[in-house]
VEXRODO-463505 format. One line per 10 residues: number of its first residue (from 0); their letters; for each residue x, y, z of C-alpha. Coordinates in steps of 0.05 Angstrom, whole numbers, plus 5000, padded with zeros to 4 digits. Example, Ala and Ser with C-alpha at 12.3 -4.5 7.8 and 13.67 -1.06 7.14 Angstrom:
2
0) as) 5246/4910/5156 ~ 5273/4979/5143;
This chain:
516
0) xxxxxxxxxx) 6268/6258/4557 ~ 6323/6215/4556 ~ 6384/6239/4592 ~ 6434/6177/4587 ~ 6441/6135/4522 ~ 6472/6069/4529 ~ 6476/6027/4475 ~ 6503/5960/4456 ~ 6559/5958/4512 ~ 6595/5898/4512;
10) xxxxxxxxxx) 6653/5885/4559 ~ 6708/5814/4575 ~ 6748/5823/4633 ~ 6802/5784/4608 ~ 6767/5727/4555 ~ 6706/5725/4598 ~ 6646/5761/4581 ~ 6610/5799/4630 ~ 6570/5849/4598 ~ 6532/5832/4529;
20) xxxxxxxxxx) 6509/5883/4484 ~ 6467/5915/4537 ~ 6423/5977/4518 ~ 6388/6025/4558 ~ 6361/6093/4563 ~ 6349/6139/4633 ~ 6294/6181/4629 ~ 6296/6247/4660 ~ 6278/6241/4738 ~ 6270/6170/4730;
30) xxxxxxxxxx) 6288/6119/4800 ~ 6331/6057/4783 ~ 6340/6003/4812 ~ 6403/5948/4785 ~ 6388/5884/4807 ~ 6425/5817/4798 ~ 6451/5761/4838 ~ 6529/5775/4868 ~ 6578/5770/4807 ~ 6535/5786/4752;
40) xxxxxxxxxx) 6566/5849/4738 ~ 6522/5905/4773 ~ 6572/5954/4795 ~ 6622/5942/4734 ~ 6555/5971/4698 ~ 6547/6025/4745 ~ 6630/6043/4737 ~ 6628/6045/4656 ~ 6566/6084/4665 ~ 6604/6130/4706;
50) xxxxxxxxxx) 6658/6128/4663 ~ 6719/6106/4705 ~ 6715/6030/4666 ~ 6718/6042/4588 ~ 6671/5985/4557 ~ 6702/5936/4506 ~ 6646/5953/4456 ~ 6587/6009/4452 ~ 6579/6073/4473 ~ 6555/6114/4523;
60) xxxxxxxxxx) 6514/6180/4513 ~ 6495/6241/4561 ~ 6450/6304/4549 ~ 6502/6365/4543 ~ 6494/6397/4625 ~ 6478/6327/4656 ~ 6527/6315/4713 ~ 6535/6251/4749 ~ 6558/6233/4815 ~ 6591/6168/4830;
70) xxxxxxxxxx) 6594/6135/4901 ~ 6650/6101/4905 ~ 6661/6056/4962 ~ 6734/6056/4972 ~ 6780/6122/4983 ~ 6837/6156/5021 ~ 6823/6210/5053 ~ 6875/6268/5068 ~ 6903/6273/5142 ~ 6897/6345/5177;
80) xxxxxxxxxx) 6823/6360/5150 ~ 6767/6359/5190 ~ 6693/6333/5171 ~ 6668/6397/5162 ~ 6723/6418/5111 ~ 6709/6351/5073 ~ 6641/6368/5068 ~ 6647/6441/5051 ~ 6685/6426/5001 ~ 6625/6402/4965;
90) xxxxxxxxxx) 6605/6470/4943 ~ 6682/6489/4931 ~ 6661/6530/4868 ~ 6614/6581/4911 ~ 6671/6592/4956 ~ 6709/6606/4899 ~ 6653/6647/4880 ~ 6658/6685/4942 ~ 6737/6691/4939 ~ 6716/6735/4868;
100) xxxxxxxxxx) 6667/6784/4898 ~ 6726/6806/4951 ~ 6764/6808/4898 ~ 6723/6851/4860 ~ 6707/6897/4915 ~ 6778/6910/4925 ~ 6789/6932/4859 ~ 6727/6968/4854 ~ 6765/7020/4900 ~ 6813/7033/4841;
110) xxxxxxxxxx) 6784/7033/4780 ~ 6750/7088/4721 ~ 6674/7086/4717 ~ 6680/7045/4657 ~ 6719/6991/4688 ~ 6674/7007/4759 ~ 6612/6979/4715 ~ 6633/6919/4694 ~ 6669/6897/4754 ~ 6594/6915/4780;
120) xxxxxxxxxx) 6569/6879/4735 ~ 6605/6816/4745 ~ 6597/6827/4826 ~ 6519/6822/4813 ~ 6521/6758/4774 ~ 6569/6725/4824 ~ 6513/6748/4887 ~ 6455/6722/4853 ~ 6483/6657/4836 ~ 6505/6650/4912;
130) xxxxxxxxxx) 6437/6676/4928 ~ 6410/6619/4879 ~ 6447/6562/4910 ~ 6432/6583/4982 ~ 6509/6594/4999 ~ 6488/6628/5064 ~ 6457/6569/5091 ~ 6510/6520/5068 ~ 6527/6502/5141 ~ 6447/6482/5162;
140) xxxxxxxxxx) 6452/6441/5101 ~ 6512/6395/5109 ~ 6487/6389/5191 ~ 6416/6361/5162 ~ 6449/6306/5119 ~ 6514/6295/5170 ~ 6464/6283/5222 ~ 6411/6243/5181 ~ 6470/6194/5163 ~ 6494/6195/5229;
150) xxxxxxxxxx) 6563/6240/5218 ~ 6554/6294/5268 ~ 6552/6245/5317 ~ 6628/6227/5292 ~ 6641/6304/5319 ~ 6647/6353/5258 ~ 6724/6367/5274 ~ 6746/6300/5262 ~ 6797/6292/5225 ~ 6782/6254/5168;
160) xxxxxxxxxx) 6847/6215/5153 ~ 6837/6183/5220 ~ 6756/6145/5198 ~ 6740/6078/5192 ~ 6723/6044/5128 ~ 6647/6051/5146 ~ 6656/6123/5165 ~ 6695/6143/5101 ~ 6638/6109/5065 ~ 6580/6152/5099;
170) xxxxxxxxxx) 6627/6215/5088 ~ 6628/6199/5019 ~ 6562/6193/5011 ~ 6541/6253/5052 ~ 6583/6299/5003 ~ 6545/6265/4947 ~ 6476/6281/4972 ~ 6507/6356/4986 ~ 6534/6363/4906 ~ 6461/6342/4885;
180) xxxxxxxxxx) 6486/6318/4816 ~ 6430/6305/4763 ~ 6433/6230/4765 ~ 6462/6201/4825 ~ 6499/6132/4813 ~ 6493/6088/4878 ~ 6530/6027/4892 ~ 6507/5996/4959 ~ 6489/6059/5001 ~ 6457/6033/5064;
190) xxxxxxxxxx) 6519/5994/5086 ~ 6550/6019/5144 ~ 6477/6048/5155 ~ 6441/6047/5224 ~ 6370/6036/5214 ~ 6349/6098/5229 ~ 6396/6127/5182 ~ 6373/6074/5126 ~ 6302/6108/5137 ~ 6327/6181/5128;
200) xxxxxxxxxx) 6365/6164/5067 ~ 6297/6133/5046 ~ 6260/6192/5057 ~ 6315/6233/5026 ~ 6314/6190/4959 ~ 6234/6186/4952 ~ 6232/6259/4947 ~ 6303/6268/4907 ~ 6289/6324/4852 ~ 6329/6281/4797;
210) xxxxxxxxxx) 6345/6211/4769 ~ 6389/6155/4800 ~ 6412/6087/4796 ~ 6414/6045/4852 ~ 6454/5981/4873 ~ 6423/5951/4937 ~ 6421/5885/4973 ~ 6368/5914/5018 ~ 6299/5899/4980 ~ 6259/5939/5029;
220) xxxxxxxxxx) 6288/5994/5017 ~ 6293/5988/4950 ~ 6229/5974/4946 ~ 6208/6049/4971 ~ 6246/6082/4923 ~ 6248/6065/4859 ~ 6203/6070/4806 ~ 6243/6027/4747 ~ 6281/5964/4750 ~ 6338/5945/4706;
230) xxxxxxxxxx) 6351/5865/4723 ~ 6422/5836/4707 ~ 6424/5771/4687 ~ 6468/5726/4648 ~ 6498/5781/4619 ~ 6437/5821/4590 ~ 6397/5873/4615 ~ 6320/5867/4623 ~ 6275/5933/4642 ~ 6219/5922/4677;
240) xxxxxxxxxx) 6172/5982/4714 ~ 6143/5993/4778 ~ 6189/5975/4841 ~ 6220/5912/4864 ~ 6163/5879/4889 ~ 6118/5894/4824 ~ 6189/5866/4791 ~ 6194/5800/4829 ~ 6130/5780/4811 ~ 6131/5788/4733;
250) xxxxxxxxxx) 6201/5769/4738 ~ 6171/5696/4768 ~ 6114/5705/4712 ~ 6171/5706/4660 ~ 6214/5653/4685 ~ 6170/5602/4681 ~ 6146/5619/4612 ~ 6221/5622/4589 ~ 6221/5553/4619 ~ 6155/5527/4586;
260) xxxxxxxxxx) 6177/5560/4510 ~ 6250/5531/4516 ~ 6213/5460/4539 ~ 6176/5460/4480 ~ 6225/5488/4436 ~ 6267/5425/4458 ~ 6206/5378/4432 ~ 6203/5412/4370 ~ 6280/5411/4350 ~ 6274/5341/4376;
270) xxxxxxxxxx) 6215/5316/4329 ~ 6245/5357/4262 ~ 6314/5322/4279 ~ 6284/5247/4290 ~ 6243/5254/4217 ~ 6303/5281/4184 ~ 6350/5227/4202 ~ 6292/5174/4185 ~ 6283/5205/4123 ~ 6334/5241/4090;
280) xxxxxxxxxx) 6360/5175/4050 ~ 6290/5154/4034 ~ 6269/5173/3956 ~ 6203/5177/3969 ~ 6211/5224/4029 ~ 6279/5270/4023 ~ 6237/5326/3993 ~ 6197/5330/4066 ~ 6255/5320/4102 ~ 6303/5371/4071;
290) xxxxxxxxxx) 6236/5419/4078 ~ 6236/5407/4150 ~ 6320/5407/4150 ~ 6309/5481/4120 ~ 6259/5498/4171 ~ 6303/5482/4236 ~ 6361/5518/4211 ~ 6319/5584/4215 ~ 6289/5556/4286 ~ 6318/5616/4331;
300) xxxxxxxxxx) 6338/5577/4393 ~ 6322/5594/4457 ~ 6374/5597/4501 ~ 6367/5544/4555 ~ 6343/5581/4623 ~ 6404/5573/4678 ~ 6390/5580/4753 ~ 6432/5630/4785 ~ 6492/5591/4829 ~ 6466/5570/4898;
310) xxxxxxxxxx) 6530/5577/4948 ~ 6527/5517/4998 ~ 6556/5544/5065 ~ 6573/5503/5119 ~ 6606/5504/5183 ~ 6642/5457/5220 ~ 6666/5447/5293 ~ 6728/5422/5296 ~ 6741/5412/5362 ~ 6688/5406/5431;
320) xxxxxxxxxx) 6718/5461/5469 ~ 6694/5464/5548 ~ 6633/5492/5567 ~ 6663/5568/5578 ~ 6679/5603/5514 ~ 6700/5673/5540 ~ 6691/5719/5606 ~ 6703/5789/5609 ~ 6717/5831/5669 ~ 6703/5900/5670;
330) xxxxxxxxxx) 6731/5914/5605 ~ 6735/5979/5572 ~ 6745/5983/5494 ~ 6774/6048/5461 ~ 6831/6079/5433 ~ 6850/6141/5467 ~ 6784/6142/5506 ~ 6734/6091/5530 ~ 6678/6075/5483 ~ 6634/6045/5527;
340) xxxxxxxxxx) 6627/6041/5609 ~ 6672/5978/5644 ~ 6636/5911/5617 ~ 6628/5844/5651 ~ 6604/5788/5616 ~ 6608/5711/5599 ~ 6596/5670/5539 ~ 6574/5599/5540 ~ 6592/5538/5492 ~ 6531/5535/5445;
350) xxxxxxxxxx) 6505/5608/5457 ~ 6495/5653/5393 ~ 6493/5723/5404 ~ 6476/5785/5365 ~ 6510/5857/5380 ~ 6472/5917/5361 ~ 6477/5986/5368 ~ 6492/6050/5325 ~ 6552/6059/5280 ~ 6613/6082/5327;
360) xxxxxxxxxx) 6586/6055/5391 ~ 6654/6008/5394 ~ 6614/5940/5356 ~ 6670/5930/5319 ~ 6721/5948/5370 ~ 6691/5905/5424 ~ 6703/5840/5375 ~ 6772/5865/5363 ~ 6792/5874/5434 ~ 6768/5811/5455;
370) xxxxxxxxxx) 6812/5776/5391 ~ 6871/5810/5419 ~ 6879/5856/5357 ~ 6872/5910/5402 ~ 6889/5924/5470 ~ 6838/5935/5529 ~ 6840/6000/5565 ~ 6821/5969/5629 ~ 6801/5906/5653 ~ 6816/5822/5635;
380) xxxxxxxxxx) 6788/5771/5587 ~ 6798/5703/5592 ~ 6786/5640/5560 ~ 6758/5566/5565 ~ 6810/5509/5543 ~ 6807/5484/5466 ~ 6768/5543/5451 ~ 6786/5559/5378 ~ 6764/5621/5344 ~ 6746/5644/5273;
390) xxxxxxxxxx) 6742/5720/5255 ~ 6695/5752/5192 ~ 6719/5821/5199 ~ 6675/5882/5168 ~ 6736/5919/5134 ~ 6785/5880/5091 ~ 6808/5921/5030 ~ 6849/5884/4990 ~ 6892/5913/4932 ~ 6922/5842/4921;
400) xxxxxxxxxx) 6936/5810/4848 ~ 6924/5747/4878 ~ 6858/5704/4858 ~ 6803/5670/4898 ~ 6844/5600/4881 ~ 6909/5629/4897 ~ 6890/5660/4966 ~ 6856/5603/4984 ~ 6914/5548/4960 ~ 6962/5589/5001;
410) xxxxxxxxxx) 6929/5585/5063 ~ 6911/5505/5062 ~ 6971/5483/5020 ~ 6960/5411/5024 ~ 6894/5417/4983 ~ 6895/5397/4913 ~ 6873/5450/4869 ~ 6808/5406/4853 ~ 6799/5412/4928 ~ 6802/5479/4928;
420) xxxxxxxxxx) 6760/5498/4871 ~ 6708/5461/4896 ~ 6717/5492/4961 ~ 6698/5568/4931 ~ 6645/5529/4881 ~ 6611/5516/4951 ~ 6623/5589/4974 ~ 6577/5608/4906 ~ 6638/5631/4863 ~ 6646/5613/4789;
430) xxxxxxxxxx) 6695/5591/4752 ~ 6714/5659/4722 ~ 6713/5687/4776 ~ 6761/5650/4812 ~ 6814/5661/4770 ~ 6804/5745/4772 ~ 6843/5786/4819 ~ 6822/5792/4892 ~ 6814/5867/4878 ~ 6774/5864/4815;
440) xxxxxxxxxx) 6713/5822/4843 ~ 6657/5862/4871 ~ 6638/5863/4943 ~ 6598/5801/4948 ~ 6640/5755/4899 ~ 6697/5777/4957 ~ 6647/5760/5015 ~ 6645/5696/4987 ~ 6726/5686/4988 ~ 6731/5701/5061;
450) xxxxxxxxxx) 6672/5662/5074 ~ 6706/5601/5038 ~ 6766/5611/5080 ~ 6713/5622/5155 ~ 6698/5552/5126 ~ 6760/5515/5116 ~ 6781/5541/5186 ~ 6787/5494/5249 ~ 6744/5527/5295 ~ 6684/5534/5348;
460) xxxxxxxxxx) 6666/5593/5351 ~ 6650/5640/5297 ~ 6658/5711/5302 ~ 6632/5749/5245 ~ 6623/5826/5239 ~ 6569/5848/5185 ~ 6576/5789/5143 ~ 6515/5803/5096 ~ 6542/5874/5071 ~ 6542/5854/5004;
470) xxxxxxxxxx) 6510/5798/5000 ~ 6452/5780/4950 ~ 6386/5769/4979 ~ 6388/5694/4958 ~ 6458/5675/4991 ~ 6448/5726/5058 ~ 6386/5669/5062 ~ 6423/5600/5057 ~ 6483/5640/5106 ~ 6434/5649/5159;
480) xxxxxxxxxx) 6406/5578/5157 ~ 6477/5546/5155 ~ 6490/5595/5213 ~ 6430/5568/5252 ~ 6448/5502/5239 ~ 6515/5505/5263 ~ 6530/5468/5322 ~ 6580/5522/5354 ~ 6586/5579/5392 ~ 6572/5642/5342;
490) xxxxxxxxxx) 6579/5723/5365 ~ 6549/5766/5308 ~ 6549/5839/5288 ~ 6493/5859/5249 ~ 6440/5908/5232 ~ 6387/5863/5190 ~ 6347/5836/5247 ~ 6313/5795/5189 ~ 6385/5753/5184 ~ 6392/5735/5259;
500) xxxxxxxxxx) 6333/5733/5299 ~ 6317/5669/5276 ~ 6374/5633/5313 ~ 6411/5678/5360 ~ 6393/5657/5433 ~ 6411/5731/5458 ~ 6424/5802/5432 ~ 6472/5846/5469 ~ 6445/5914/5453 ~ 6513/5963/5469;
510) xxxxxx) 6466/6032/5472 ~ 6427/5992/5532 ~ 6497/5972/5556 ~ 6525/6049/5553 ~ 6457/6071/5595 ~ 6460/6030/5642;
């Protein structure tokens, strides 16, 4: 049974097409998974699906009941309520449901045996629906998915307002899982994932009583949990079944046979087009050739096969800075508190290091302290001479009405703009999307801004903090070899070992560092 309709959905943002009459139907407790390469218009998809972009053409069916539950990846969150609340609030409606029955059983103290029945009556219905959904073991329930996402390790009286990016993002996803809508509507879960908590939310998904569709980066994962693949690419929709492996290998199959028909097409078109122009003026032959004119107007053409835009990243040193980069002296990181026990360590010109450890250990806060964005509880860090770093940081939210060229221009203003556009060509942007707002490209398209900028900087040493969040498979791949080929110092938060261990020389695991 189909429970979503979606038919011929068209949508330009601005005058450039990125959706094109794209059909589709989800089938009750079916497991999607949206594929494409960054920019091809995944998540605007997901968000007219959802409902929150209105499509320039189609429309968009549900069965009557269905509900759907979007996770979105940005959000404020009020000050002054804890994580608990937040995630209480989840099953808001049975607490209202529960705020009735006392209700009722106060008036049940004053009223006539008529009105005693059906207050009785409506007391009943309300305790058997909480007795339905569990309501009594609400609590157990949001502790199971806050600690298999790794919240309750956050503390459950946290005030919300006061989470990281990362953090809001897990929150928001917890309170999904708790809702358990009929078809859940997933736009890059796993970031800001440990892999621990990637492998519950694996386990939770395989055995997920309803339908979803899934955005993901992460291939393995995918790969365990979805039954159907819906594959994005220049601007049409292809279904294919079985999971992402099964996909990637007819997808190949395909390819190639798009290449060999649109190949011989080519011939064909070719040959008709040669005889007519030959022939055409000729008496004796014009009947043939306006027979074979007539039969290549009605020649459907194949459209010719495009490969998907390879970025080109590269990263320079701009200046040999001496063979210390940074030592640190029994620093301590934190805010209010110290994340992590006094640390003592030096980095070398040349050395490329990874940092590990669980969401919250102080990753992020480590790289900032260091940078001088924040300041150290305790301790000193100090320096080498012509030591000149560049910072990826994991957050950056922008709201701005600025595009990629614009940004870019107004940080290296003697460019030309032909300098500049082929300075995000490189970074894997298009030309429509360069001229988009910052804030309407999707997470990877933005990746690749600030990773055109990382490479435009004078620097040695890169810092970068969970670069490949939302990357695509194919440019997370030519990012790590341009990273191993880069002849300067490099420091590296990430949780895909797959990206890093080929080059990093060491791995500075913090949850070792907090033991000891």
């Amino acid at each position: 049974m189909s429970i979503l309709t979606v038919q011929n959905i068209t949508h330009y943002y601005g005058d450039k097409l990125v959706l094109n009459d794209i059909t589709f139907s989800l089938l009750k407790n079916e497991k999607v998974g949206l594929v494409g390469i960054n920019g091809s218009g995944k998540s605007t998809l997901l968000k007219i699906v959802d409902g929150s972009i209105l499509p320039d053409q189609g429309s968009i069916e549900w069965l009557p009941n269905i509900n759907a539950g979007y996770l979105e990846q940005q959000i404020d969150l009020p000050n002054g309520k804890s994580i608990r609340e937040y995630l209480r609030s989840a099953f808001q409606h049975l607490y209202d449901a529960e705020v009735r029955m006392l209700e009722i059983t106060n008036q049940m103290g004053e009223s006539t045996e008529n009105k005693l029945e059906t207050l009785f009556k409506q007391y009943s219905n309300l305790q058997e629906m909480l007795d339905h959904e569990d309501f009594y073991q609400i609590d157990p329930r949001i502790d199971e998915i806050a600690d298999g996402l790794g919240i309750k390790a956050l503390g459950m009286d946290s005030d919300v307002g006061q989470l990281s990016g990362g953090q809001r993002t897990k929150l928001l996803l917890a309170k999904l899982l708790l809702e358990k809508p009929d078809v859940l509507l997933l736009d890059e879960p796993t970031n800001y994932l440990d892999f621990e908590h990637i492998e519950w939310l694996k386990g939770y998904l395989r055995s997920y009583p309803h339908s979803f569709i899934l955005i993901s980066h992460d291939t393995a994962f995918m790969n365990e949990v979805v039954n159907v693949i819906y594959h994005l690419e220049h601007k049409h929709l292809t279904r294919y079944i079985g999971n992402y492996q099964k996909f990637v290998e007819v997808y190949e199959f395909r390819k190639q046979q798009m290449y060999v028909a649109y190949d011989r097409q080519q011939a064909e078109i070719k040959k008709l087009e040669t005889y007519i122009n030959k022939n055409k003026v000729r008496a004796s032959t014009s009947k043939q050739a306006k027979a074979r004119e007539k039969k290549l107007m009605k020649i459907e053409k194949i459209e010719k096969p495009i490969p998907p835009t390879k970025p080109r990243f590269s990263f320079k040193v701009s200046e040999r800075p001496a063979s210390l980069i940074v030592e640190v002296d029994q620093l301590e990181i934190g805010y209010d508190y110290s994340l992590l026990p006094p640390m003592s360590f030096t980095l070398k010109r040349g050395e490329k290091v990874a940092i590990i450890g669980y969401n919250g250990i102080g990753k992020s806060t480590t790289l900032k302290t260091i940078l001088g964005e924040l300041p150290p509880l305790l301790g000193s860090i100090s320096f080498g001479q012509n030591v000149q770093p560049a910072y990826f940081a994991q957050e950056w939210l922008t709201t701005s009405e600025e595009t990629p060229l614009e940004y870019i221009w107004s940080l290296h203003e003697k460019m030309t703009q032909k300098d500049v556009r082929q300075a995000l060509a490189r970074a894997g942007l298009r030309s429509e999307h360069i001229f988009q707002p910052l804030k309407s490209l999707s997470g990877g398209e933005q990746t690749k801004v600030r990773l055109c900028e990382l490479m435009l900087e004078e620097s040695n040493w890169l810092i970068l903090d969970e670069p490949t969040n939302h990357l695509d498979i194919q440019s997370k791949e030519i990012l790590s070899k341009a990273l191993m080929e880069y002849e300067g110092t490099i420091v590296v938060v990430s949780h895909e070992p797959d990206f890093y261990e080929r080059w990093v020389t060491k791995v500075w695991d913090l949850e070792k560092w907090r033991v000891e």
